[in-house]
ZADO-1210 file (C-alpha; in nm, 4 decimals, padded with zeros to 6 digits):
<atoms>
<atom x="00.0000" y="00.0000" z="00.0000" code="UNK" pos="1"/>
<atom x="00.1644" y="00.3535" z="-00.1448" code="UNK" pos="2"/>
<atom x="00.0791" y="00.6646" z="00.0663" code="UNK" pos="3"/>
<atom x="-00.0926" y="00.8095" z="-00.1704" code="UNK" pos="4"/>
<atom x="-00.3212" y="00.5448" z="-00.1527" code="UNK" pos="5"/>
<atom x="-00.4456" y="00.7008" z="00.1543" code="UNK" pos="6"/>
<atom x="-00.7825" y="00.8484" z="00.1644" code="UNK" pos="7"/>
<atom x="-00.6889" y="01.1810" z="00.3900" code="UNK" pos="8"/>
<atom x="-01.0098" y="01.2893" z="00.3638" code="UNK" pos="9"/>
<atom x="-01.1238" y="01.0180" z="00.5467" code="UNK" pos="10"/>
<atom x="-00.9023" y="01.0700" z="00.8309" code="UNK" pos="11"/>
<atom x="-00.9737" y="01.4020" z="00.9284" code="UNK" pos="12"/>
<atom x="-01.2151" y="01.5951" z="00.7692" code="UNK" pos="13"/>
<atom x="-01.1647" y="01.9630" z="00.8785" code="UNK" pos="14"/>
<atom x="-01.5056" y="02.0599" z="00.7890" code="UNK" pos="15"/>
<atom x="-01.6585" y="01.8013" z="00.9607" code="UNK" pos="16"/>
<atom x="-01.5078" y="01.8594" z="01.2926" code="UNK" pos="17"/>
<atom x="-01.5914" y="02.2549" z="01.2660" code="UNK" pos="18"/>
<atom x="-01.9771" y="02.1761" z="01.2123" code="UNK" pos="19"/>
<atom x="-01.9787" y="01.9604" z="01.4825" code="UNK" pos="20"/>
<atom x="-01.7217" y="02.1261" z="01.7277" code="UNK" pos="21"/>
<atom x="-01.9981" y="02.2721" z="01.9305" code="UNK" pos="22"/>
<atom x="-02.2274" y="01.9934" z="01.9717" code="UNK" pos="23"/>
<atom x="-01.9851" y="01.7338" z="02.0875" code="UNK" pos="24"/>
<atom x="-01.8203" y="02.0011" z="02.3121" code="UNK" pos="25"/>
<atom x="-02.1831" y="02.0358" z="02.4864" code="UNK" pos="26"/>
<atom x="-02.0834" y="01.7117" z="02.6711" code="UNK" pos="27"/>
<atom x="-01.7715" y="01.8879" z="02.8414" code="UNK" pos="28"/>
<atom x="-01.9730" y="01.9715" z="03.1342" code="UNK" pos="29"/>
<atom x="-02.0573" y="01.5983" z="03.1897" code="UNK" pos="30"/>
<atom x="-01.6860" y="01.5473" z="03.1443" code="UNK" pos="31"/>
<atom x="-01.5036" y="01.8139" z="03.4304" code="UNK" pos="32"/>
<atom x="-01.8478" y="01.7270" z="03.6308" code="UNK" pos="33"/>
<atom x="-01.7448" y="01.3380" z="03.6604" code="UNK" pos="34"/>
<atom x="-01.3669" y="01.3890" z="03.6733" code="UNK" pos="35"/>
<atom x="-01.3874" y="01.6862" z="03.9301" code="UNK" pos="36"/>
<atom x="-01.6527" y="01.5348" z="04.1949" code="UNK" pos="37"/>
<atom x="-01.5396" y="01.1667" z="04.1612" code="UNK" pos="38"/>
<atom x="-01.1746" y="01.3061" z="04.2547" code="UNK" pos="39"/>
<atom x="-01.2385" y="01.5560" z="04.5416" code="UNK" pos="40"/>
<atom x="-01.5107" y="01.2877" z="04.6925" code="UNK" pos="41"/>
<atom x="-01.2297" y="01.0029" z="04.5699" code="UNK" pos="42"/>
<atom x="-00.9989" y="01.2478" z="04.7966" code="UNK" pos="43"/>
<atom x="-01.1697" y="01.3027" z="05.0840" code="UNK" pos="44"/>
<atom x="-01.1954" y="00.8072" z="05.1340" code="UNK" pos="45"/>
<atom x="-00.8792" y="00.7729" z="04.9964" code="UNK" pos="46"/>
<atom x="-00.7753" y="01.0056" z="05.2992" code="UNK" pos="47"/>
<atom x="-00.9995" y="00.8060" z="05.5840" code="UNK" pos="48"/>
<atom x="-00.9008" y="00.4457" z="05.3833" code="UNK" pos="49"/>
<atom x="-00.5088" y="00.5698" z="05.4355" code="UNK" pos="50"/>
<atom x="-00.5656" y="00.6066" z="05.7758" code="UNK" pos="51"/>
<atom x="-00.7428" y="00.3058" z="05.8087" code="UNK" pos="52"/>
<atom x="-00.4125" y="00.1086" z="05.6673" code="UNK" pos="53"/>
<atom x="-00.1763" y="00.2711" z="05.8681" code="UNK" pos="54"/>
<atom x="-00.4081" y="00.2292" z="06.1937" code="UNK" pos="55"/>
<atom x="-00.2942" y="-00.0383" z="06.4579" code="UNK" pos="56"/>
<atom x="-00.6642" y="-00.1364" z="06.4337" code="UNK" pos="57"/>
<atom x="-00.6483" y="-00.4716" z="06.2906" code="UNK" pos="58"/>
<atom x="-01.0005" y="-00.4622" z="06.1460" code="UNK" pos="59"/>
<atom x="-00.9657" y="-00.1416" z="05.9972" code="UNK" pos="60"/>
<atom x="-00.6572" y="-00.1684" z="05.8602" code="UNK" pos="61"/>
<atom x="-00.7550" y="-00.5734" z="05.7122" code="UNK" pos="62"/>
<atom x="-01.1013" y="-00.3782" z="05.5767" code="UNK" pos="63"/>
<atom x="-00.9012" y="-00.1225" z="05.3947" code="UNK" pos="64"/>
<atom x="-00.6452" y="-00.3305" z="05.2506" code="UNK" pos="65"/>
<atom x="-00.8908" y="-00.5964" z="05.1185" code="UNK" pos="66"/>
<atom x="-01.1109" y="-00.2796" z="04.9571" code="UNK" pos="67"/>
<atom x="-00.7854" y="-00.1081" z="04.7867" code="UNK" pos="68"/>
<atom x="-00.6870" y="-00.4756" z="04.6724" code="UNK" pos="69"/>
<atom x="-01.0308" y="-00.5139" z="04.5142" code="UNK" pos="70"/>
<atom x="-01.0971" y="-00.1728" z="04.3685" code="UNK" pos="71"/>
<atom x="-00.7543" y="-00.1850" z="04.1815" code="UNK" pos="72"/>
<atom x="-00.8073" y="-00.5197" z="04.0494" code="UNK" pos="73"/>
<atom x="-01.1472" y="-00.4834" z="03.9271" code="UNK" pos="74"/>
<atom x="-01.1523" y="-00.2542" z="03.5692" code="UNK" pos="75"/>
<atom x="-01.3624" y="00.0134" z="03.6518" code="UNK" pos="76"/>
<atom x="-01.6113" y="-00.0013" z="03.3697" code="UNK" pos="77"/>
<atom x="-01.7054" y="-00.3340" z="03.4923" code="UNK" pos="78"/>
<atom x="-01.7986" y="-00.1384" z="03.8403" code="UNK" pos="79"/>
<atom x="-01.9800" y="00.0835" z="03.6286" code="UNK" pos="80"/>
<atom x="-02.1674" y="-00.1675" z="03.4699" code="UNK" pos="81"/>
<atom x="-02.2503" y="-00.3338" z="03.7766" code="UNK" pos="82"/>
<atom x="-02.3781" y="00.0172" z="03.9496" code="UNK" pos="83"/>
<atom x="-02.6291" y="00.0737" z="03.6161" code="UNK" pos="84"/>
<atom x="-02.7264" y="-00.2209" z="03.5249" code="UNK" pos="85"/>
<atom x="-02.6770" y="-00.5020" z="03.8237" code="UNK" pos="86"/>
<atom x="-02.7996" y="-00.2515" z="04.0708" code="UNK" pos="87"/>
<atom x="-03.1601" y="-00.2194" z="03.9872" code="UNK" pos="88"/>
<atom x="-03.1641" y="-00.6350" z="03.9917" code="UNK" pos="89"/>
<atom x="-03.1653" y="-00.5886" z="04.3607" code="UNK" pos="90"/>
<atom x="-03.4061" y="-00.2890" z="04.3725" code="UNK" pos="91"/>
<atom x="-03.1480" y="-00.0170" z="04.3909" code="UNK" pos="92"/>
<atom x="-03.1638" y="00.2380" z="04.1200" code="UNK" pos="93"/>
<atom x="-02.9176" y="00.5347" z="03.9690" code="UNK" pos="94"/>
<atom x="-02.9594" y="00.7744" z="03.7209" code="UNK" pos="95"/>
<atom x="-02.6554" y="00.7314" z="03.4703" code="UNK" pos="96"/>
<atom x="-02.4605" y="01.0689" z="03.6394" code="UNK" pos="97"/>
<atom x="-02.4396" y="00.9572" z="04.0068" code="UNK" pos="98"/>
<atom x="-02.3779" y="00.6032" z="03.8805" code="UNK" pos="99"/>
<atom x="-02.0573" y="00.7422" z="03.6894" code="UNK" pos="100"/>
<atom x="-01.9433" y="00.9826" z="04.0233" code="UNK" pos="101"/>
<atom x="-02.0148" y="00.6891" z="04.2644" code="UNK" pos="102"/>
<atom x="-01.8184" y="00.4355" z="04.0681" code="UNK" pos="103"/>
<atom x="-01.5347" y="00.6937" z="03.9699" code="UNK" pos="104"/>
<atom x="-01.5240" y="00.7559" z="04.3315" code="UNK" pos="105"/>
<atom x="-01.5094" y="00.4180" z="04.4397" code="UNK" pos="106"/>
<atom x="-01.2715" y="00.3191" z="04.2159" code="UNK" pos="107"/>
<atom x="-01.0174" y="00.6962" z="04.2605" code="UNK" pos="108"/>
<atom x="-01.0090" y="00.6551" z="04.6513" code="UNK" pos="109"/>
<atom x="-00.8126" y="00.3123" z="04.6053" code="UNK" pos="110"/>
<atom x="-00.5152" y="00.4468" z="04.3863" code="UNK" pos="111"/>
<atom x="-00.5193" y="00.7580" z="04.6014" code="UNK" pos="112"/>
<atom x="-00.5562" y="00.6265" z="04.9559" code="UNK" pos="113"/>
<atom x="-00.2219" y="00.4521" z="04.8669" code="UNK" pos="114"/>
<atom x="-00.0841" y="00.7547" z="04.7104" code="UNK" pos="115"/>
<atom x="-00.1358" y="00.9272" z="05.0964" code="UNK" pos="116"/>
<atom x="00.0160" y="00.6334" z="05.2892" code="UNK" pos="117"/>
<atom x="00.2879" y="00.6279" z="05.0793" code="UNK" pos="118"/>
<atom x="00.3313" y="01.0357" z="05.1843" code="UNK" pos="119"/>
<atom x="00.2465" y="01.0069" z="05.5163" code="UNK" pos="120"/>
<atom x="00.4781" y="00.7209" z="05.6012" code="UNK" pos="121"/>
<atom x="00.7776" y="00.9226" z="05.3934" code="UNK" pos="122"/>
<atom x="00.7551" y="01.1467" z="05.6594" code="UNK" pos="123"/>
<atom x="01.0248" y="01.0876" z="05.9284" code="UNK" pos="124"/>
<atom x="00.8977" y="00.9099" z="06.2935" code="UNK" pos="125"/>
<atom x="01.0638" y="01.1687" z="06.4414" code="UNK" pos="126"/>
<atom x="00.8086" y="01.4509" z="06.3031" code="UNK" pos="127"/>
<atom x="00.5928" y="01.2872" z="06.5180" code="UNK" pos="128"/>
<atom x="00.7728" y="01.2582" z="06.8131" code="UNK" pos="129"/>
<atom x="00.8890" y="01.6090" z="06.8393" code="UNK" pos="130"/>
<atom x="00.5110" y="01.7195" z="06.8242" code="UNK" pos="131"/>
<atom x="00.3547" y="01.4944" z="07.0334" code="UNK" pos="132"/>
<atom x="00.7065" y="01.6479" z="07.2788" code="UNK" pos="133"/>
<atom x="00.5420" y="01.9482" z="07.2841" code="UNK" pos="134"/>
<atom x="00.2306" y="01.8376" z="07.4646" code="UNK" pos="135"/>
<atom x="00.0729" y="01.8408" z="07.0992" code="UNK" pos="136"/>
<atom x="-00.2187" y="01.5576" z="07.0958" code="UNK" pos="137"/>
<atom x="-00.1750" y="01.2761" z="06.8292" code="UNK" pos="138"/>
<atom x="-00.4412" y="01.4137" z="06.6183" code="UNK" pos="139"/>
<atom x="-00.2648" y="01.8072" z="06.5840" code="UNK" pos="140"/>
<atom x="00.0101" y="01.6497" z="06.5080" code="UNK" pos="141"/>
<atom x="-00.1315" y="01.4694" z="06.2348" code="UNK" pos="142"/>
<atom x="-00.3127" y="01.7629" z="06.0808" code="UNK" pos="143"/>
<atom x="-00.0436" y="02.0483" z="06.1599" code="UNK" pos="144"/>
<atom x="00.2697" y="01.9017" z="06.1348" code="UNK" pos="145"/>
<atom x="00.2539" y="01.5315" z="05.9659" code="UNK" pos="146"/>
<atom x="-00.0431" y="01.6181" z="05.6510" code="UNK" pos="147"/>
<atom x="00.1310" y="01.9668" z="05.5362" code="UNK" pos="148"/>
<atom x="00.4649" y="01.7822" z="05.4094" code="UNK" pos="149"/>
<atom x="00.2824" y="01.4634" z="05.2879" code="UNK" pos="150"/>
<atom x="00.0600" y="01.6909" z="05.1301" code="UNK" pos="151"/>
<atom x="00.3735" y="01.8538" z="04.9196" code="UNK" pos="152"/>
<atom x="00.5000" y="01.4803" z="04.7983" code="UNK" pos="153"/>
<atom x="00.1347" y="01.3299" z="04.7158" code="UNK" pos="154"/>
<atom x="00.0275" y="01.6083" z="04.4741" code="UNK" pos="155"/>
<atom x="00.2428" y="01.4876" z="04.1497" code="UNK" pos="156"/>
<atom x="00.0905" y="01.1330" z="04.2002" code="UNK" pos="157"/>
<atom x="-00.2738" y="01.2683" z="04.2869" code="UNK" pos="158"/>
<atom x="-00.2574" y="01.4867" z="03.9994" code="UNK" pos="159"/>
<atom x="-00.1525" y="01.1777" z="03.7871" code="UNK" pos="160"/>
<atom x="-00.5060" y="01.0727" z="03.9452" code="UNK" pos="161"/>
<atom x="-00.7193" y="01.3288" z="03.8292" code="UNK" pos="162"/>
<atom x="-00.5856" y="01.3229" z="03.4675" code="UNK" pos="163"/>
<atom x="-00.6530" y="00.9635" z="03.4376" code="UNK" pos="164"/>
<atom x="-01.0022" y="01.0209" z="03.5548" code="UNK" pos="165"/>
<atom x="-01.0204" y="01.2847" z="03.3107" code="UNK" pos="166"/>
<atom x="-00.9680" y="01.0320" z="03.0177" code="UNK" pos="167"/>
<atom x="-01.1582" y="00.7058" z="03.2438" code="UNK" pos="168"/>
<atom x="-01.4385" y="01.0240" z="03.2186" code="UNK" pos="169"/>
<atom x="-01.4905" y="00.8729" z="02.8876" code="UNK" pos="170"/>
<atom x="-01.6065" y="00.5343" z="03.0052" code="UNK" pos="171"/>
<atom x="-01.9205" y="00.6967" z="03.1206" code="UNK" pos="172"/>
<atom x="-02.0837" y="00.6853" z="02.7497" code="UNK" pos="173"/>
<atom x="-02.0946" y="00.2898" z="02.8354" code="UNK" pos="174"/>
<atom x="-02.3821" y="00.3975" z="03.0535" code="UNK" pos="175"/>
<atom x="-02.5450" y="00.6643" z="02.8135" code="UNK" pos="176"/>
<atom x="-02.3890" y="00.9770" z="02.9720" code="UNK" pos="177"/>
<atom x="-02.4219" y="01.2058" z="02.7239" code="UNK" pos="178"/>
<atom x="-02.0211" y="01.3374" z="02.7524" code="UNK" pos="179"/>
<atom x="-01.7969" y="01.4492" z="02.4710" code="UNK" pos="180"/>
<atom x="-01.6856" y="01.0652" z="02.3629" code="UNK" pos="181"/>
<atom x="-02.0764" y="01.0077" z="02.3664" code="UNK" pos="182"/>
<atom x="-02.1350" y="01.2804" z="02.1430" code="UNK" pos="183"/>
<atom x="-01.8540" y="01.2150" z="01.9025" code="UNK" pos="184"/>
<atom x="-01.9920" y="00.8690" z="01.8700" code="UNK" pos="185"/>
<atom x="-02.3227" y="00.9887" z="01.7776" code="UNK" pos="186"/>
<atom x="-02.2113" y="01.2024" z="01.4902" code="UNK" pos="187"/>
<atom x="-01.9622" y="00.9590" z="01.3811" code="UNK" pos="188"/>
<atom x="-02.2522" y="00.6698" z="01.3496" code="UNK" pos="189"/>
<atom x="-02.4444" y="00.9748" z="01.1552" code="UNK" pos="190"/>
<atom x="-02.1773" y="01.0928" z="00.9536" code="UNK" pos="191"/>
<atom x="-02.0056" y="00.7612" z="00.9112" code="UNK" pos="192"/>
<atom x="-01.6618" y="00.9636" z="00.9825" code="UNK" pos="193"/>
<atom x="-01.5487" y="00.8034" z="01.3169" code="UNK" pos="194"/>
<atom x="-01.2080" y="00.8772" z="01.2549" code="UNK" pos="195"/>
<atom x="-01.2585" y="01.2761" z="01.2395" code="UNK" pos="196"/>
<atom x="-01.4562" y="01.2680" z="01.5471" code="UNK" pos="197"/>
<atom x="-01.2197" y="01.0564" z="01.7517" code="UNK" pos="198"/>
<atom x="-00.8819" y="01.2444" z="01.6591" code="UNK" pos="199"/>
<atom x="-01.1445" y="01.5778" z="01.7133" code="UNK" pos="200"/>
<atom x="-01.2411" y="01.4514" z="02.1004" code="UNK" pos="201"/>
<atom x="-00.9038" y="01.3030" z="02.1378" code="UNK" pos="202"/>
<atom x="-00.7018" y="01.6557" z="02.1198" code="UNK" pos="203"/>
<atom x="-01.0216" y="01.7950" z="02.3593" code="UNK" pos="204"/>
<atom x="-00.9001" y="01.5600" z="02.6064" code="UNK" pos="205"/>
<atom x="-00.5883" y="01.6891" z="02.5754" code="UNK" pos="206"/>
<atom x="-00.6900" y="02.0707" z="02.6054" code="UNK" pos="207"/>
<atom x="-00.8541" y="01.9487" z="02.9416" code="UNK" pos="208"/>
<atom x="-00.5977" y="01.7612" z="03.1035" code="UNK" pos="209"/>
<atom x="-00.2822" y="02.0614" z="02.9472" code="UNK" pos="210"/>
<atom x="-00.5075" y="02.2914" z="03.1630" code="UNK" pos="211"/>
<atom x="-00.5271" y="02.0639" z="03.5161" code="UNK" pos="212"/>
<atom x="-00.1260" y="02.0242" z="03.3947" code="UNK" pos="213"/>
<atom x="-00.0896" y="02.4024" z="03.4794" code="UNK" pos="214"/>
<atom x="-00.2752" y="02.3944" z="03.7548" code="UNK" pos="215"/>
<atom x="-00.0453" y="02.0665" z="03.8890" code="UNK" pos="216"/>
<atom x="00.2878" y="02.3127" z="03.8589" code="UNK" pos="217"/>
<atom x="00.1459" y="02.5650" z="04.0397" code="UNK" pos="218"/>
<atom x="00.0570" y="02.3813" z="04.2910" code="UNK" pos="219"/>
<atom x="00.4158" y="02.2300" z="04.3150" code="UNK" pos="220"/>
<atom x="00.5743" y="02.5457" z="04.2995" code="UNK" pos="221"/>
<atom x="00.3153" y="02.6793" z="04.5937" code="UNK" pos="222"/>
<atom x="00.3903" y="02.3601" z="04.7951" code="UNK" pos="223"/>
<atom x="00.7299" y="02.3747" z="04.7498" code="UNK" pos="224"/>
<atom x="00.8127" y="02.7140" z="04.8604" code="UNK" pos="225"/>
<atom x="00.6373" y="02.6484" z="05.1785" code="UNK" pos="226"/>
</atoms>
């Protein structure tokens, strides 16, 4: 096969994409929506599951560990799946959108509740120690002393996170989210052009996660001058 057997207009058709920039770009809300909520509420049970594995609590700490060991092993649109469509088999119904943040959310807190007790055990014993010296309770210590410097290793990894969620985002069309992959798929059934469409939402999801990029270096840079 020569190269100039190659149909180009076939593999990106400029006019296309412009006539249909706006419509699949309607989905972006769906998109940041997804990403943004499944990650801070991802953040907020990765933090308490962290604490559960590095508790002396044997329960806790066996309860975590088996959930983290789960939730990274199982793919997440198969959790997806089983939140839209095994769900109501038991009586237990959600709308596509909170079936997408739930399982995102779910399946976020695992990767990032290791991410934190990774940082918080990086921190030296002795940070501890000298707090807890000062007649500082376990918990201040923890919050004033322990979570600030964990806080300035864990964000490269947790924004690794949020960009993967970003493009995982795209799993929610499995469950008729109407998101930007959704609508791309649409018009390329319509127009018979998937190609255009796909390179077209492909470079979107690139715009979105260059722009949570920025924000990740600032955040560095902030971190690291305190």
């Amino acid at each position: 096969m020569n190269v100039s057997d190659i149909k180009w207009e076939y593999i990106f058709n400029i006019e296309l994409a412009i006539e249909n920039f706006g419509y699949v770009l309607s989905g972006i809300g769906y998109t940041l929506l997804i990403s943004a909520v499944g990650f801070a509420l991802g953040l907020i049970w990765g933090f308490i599951l962290s604490l559960m594995r590095i508790s002396q609590l044997t329960l806790l700490n066996k309860f975590a560990a088996i959930y983290i060991s789960f939730m990274r092993g199982t793919p997440t649109l198969v959790l997806l799946f089983l939140l839209y469509f095994g769900f109501p088999f038991i009586g237990v119904y959600f709308d596509a959108v909170p079936a997408a943040i739930l399982g995102f959310t779910l399946s976020s807190a695992a990767y990032i509740a290791e991410i934190i007790r990774s940082a918080l055990n990086a921190i030296n014993h002795g940070q501890w120690e000298a707090g807890m010296s000062l007649g500082l309770p376990r918990q201040k210590v923890l919050w004033r002393i322990i979570v600030p410097q964990a806080l300035r290793i864990a964000v490269p990894p947790l924004s690794n996170v949020i960009l993967d969620l970003v493009k995982s985002s795209s799993l929610a069309a499995m469950i008729t989210v109407p998101d930007i992959f959704q609508n791309a798929k649409i018009v390329g059934g319509r127009e018979n052009d998937y190609m255009t469409m796909y390179i077209m939402v492909a470079l979107i999801y690139w715009g979105i996660c260059s722009g949570y990029e920025v924000l990740q270096r600032k955040l560095e840079k902030q971190f690291g001058s305190y």
